[in-house]
SELO-223510 format. One record per residue (C-alpha): residue number from 1; residue in three letters; x negated, y negated, z. Coordinates in steps of 0.02 Angstrom, whole numbers. Each point is the difference from the previous one (the first is absolute). Layout:
BEGIN
<pt NUM; "ALA"; <X; Y; Z>> ...
END
This chain:
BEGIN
<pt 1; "UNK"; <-848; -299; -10>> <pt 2; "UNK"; <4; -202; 8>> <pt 3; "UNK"; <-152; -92; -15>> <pt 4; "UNK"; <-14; -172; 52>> <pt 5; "UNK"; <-124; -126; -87>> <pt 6; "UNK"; <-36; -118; 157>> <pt 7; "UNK"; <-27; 40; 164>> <pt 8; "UNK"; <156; 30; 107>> <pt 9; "UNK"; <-93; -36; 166>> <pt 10; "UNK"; <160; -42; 109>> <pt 11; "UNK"; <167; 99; 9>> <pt 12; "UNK"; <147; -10; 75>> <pt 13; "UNK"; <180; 31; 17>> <pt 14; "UNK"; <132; -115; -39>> <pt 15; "UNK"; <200; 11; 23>> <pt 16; "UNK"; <73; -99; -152>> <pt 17; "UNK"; <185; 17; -52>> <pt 18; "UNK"; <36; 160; 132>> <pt 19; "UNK"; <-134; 101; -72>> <pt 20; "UNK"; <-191; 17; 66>> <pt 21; "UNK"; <-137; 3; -145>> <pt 22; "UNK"; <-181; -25; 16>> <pt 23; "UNK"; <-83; -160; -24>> <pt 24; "UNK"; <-179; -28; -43>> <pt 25; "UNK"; <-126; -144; -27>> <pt 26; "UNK"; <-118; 8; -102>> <pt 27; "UNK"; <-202; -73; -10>> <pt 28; "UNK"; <82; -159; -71>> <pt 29; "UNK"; <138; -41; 132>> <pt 30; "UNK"; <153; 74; -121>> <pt 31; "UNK"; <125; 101; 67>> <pt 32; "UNK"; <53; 152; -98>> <pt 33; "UNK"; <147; 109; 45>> <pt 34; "UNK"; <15; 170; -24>> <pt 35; "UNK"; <160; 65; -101>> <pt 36; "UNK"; <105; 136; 53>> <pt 37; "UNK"; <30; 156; -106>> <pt 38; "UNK"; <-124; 76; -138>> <pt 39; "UNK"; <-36; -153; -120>> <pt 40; "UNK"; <-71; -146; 0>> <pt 41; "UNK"; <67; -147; -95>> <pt 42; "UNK"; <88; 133; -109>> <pt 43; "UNK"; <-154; 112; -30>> <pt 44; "UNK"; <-7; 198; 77>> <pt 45; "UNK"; <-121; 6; 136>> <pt 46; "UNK"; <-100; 138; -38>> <pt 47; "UNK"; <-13; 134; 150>> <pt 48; "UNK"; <-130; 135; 5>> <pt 49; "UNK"; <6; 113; 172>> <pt 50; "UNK"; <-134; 135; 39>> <pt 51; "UNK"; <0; 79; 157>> <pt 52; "UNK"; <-171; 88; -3>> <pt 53; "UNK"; <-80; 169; -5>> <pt 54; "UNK"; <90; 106; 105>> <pt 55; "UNK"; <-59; 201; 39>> <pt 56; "UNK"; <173; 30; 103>> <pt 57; "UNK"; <-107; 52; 147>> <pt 58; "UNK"; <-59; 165; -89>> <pt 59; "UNK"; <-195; -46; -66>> <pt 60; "UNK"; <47; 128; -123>> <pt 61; "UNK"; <27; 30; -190>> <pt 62; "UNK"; <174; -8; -39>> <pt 63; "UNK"; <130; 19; -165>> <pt 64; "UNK"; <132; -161; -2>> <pt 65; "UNK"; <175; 66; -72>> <pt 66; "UNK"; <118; -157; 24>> <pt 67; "UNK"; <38; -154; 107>> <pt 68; "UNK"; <148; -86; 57>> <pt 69; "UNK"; <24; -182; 23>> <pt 70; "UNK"; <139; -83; 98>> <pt 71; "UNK"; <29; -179; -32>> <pt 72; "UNK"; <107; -134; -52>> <pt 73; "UNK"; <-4; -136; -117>> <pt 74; "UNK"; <-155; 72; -89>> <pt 75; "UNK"; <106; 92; -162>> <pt 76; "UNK"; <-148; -1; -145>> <pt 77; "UNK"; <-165; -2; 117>> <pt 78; "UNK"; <-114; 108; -79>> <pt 79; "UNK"; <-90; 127; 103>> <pt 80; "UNK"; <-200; 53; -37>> <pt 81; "UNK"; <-78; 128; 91>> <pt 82; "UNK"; <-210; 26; 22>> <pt 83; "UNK"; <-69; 130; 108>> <pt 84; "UNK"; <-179; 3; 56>> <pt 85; "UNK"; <-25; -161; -64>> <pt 86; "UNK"; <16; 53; -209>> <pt 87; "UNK"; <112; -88; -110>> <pt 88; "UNK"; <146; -82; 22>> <pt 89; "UNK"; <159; 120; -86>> <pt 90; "UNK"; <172; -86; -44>> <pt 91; "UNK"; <104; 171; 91>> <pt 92; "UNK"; <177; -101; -15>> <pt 93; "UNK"; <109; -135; 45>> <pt 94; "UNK"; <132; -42; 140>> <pt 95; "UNK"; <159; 9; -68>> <pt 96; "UNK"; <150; 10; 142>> <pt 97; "UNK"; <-17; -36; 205>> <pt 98; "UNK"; <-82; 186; 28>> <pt 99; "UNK"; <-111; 36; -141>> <pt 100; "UNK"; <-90; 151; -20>> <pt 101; "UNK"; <-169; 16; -108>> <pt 102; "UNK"; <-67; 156; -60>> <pt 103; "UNK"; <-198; 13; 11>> <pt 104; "UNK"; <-17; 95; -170>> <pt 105; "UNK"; <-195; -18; -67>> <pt 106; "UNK"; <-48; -65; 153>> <pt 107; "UNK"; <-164; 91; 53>> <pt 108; "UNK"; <-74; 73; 167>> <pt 109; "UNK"; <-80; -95; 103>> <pt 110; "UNK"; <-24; -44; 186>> <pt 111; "UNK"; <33; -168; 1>> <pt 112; "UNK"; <175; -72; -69>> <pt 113; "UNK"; <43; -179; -37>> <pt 114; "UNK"; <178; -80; -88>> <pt 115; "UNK"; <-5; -161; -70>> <pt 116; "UNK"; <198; -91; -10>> <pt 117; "UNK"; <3; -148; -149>> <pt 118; "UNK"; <130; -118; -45>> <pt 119; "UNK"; <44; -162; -82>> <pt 120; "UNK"; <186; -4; 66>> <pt 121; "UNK"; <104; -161; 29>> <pt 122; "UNK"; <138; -7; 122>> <pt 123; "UNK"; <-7; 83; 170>> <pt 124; "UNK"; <-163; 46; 68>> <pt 125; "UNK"; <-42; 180; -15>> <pt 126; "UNK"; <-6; 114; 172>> <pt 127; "UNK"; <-90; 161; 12>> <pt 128; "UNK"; <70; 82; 128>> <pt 129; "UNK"; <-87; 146; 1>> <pt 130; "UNK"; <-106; 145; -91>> <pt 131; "UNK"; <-8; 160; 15>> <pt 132; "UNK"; <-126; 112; -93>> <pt 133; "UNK"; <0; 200; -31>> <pt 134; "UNK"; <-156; 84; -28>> <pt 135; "UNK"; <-65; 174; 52>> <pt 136; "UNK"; <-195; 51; 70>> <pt 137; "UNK"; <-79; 52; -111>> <pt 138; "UNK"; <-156; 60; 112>> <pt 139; "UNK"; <-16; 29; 179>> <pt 140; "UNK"; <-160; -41; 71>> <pt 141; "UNK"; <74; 4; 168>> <pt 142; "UNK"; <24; 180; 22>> <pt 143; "UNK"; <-190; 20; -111>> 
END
């Protein structure tokens, strides 16, 4: 998440020693350039990605058992976990490239939503992808 004070009303995209960076201008007239990697002026950019309820195509009550997250650069992101919209649950952390989560504690629910937080300098993190296991636990289909 960055939040900037003025209003950035004009971007663009500059090519300054090899390397292209964004460029804005602000309500005032001043330029402002945005820094590569995860801090600015030496301070952790905080990042905070939620993808949104998801029911997996299956409008159905379900039981979560696990996930697994492949991704690189993001060692210590904690992962939270809310399904059908409750609380937010702290269900682990990635550790290595391919990290998988178990779902322990996590309850039933229809809807399920993951939450991926960190405050990590250096390279910017990549999710590459999730995948999630659950079983149904209903099947109104059939019904």
């Amino acid at each position: 998440e960055e939040w900037w004070t003025p209003k950035m009303p004009v971007q663009l995209e500059y090519t300054y020693e090899g390397n292209r960076k964004p460029h804005w201008f602000d309500e005032t007239g001043q330029m402002w350039v945005d820094e590569v990697g995860t801090d600015d002026n030496g301070d952790a950019i905080h990042l905070e990605a939620e993808p949104g309820n998801d029911n997996f195509g299956v409008d159905e009550e379900k039981s979560y058992h696990g996930m697994k997250i492949y991704s690189k650069y993001a060692k210590g992101t904690k992962v939270f976990v809310s399904v059908d919209d409750g609380e937010w649950k702290e269900v682990g952390q990635i550790l290595e490239a391919v990290a998988k989560i178990p779902l322990k504690g996590i309850p039933k629910g229809t809807l399920f939503n993951f939450k991926l937080v960190s405050s990590l300098k250096g390279e910017t993190p990549q999710i590459d992808k999730v995948v999630v296991w659950f079983n149904r636990e209903e099947d109104t289909f059939r019904a």
